[in-house]
DOBAPA-829188 format. One record per residue (C-alpha): residue in three letters; x, y, z. Coordinates in steps of 0.2 Angstrom, whole numbers, padded with zeros to 4 digits, always signed. Layout:
<atoms>
ALAXYZ;...
</atoms>
This chain:
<atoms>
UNK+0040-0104-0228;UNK+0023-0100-0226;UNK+0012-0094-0211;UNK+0006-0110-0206;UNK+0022-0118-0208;UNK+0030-0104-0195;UNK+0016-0105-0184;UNK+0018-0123-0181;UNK+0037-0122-0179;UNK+0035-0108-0165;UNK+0022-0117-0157;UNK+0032-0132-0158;UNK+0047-0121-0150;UNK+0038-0112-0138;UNK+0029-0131-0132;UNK+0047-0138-0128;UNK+0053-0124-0118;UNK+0040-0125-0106;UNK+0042-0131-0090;UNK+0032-0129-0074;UNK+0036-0116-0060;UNK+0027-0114-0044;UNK+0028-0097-0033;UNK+0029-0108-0015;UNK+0041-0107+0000;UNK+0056-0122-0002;UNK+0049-0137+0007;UNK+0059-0138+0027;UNK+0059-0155+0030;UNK+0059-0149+0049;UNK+0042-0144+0047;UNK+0043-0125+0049;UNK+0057-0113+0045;UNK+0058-0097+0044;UNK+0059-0092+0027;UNK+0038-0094+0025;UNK+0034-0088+0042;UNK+0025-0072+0042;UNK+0035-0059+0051;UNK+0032-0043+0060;UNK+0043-0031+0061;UNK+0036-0019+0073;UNK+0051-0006+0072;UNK+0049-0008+0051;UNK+0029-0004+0052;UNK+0032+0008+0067;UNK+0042+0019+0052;UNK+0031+0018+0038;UNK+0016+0021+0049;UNK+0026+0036+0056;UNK+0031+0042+0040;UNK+0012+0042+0032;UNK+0007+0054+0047;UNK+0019+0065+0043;UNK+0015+0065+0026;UNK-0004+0067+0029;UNK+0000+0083+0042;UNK+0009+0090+0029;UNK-0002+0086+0012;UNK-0016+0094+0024;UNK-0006+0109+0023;UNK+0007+0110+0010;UNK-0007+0105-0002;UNK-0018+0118+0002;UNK-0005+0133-0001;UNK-0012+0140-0017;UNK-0029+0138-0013;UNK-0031+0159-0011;UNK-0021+0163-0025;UNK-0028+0150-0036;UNK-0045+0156-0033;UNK-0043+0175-0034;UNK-0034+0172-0053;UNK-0047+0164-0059;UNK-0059+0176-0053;UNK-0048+0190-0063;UNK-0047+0181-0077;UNK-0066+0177-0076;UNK-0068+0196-0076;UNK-0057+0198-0088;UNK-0069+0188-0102;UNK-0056+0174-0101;UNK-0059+0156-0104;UNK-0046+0150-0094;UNK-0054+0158-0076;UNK-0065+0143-0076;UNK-0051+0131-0082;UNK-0041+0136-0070;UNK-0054+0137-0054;UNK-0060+0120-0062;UNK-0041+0112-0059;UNK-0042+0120-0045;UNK-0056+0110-0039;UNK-0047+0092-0046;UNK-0031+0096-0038;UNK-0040+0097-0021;UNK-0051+0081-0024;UNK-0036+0072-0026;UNK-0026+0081-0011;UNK-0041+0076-0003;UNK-0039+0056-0008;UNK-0021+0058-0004;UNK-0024+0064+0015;UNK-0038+0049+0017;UNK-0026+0036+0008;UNK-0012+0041+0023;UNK-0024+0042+0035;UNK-0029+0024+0032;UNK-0011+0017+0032;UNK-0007+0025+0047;UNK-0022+0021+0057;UNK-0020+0003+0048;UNK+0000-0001+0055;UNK-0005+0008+0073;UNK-0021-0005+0071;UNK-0009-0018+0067;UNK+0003-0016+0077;UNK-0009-0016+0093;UNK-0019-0030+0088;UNK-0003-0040+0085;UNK+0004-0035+0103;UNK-0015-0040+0109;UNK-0014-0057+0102;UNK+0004-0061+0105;UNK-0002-0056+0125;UNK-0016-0068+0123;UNK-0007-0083+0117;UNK+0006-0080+0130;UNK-0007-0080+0145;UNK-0019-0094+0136;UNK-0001-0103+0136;UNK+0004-0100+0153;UNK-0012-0107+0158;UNK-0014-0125+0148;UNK-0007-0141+0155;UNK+0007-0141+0141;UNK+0017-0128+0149;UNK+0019-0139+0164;UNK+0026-0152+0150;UNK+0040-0139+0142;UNK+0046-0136+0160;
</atoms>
């Protein structure tokens, strides 16, 4: 069989297997539902949040434990003649750079939940007293 033959067959193949799929929520025919309502699970991003300020108090720490002895072998090797003092003082200066990024990054996650979290609590208060207050409440009574 030649190429084009082969090509044609697969393309042929592969057309009747298609089908369309779309990435949506099961239409409810209640009108809501809770399997596309968006959730918040305070207790859920109360732990992750938790969790990355742990890990950012101790990356500040734990990741600067070898800073002293790092530096003081490179300088020995450096006064030694050897290549590798600045190789090594060099990945010194990378690992630290991405320590660096590491504290930021669970910085920002953990200030973002707490954020989250208040901002949500904020809203839902709002919605409850802007509820409270409108003529449909006396309605649902």
């Amino acid at each position: 069989m030649s190429f084009d033959k082969e090509w044609s067959a697969a393309r042929a193949t592969a057309t009747a297997n298609v089908s369309m799929r779309l990435n949506q929520v099961p239409a409810d025919p209640g009108g809501g539902g809770a399997g596309g309502d968006l959730e918040l699970n305070q207790d859920h991003i109360g732990a992750v949040g938790s969790d990355a300020y742990k890990l950012h108090t101790r990356l500040q720490t734990d990741g600067k434990h070898a800073a002293t002895a790092t530096s003081e072998a490179a300088g020995a090797l450096t006064k030694e003649g050897f290549a590798s003092g600045a190789a090594l003082l060099k990945a010194h200066g990378l690992w630290e750079s991405q320590v660096k990024t590491l504290v930021a990054a669970c910085a920002n996650i953990s200030n973002g939940l707490n954020y989250s979290l208040a901002s949500h609590a904020k809203d839902e208060q709002q919605l409850h007293a802007d509820f409270t207050a409108s003529a449909i409440d006396k309605y649902l009574k």
